[in-house]
C-alpha positions in Angstrom: 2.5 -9.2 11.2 1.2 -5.5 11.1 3.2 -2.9 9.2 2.6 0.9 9.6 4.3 2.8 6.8 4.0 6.6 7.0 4.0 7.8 3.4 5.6 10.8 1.3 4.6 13.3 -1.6 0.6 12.1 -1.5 -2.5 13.0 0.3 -2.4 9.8 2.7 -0.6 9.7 6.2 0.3 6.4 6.9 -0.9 3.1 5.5 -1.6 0.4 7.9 -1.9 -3.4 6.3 -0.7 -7.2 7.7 1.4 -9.2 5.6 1.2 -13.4 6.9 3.3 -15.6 4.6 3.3 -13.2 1.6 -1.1 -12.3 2.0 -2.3 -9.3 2.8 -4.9 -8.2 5.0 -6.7 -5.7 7.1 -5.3 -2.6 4.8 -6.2 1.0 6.1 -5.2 3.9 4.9 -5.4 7.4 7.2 -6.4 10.4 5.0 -6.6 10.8 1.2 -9.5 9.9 -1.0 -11.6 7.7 1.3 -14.0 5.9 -1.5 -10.3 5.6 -3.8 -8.5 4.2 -0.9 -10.8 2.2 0.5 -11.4 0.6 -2.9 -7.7 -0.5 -3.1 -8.2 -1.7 0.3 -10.7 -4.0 -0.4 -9.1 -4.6 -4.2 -5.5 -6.3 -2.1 -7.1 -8.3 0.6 -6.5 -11.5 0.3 -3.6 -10.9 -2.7 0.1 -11.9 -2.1 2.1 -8.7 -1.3 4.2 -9.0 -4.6 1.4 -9.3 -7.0 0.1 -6.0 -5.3 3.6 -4.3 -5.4 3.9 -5.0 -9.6 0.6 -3.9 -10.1 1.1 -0.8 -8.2 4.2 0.0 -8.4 4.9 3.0 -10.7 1.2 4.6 -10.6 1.3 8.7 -10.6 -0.8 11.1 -9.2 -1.1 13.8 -11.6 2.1 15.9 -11.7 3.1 14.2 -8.7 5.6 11.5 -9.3 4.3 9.1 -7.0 0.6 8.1 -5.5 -1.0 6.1 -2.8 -1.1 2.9 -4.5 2.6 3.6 -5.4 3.4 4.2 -1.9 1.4 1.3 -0.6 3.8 -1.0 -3.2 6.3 0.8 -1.7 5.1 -0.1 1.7 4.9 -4.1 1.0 8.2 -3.9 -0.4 10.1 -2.7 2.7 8.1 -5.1 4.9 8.8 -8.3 2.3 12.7 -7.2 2.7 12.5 -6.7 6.1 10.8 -10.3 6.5 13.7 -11.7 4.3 
């Protein structure tokens, strides 16, 4: 199933992936650092969304108090819970 997640506090827009039976795939991200982005792309396909989300989870940007990867753990968690 494809999941758009429209993210907060970081320099990415939205972050587009698929979840099927707890895999990801095809993970975009619009905006933000490209290479970073597109490295963490590449880095979760294939993976199972929760071994993504407690890698991620938690990872700051600076002063910020969240990043992309933090929001994109963010986003596999609300798509495992609305899958539950």
């Amino acid at each position: 199933m494809r999941y758009n997640f429209r993210t907060q506090g970081v320099c990415s827009r939205t972050i587009s992936f698929d979840v099927d039976n707890g895999i990801v795939s095809k993970v975009a991200f619009e905006g933000g650092c490209n290479g970073n982005l597109k490295g963490i792309a590449a880095l979760a396909e294939g993976k199972s969304a929760q071994e993504i989300i407690d890698v991620l989870t938690g990872i700051r940007c600076g002063f910020k108090s969240t990043s992309c990867p933090d929001q994109f753990a963010k986003a596999l968690k609300a798509a495992l819970e609305e899958n539950a």
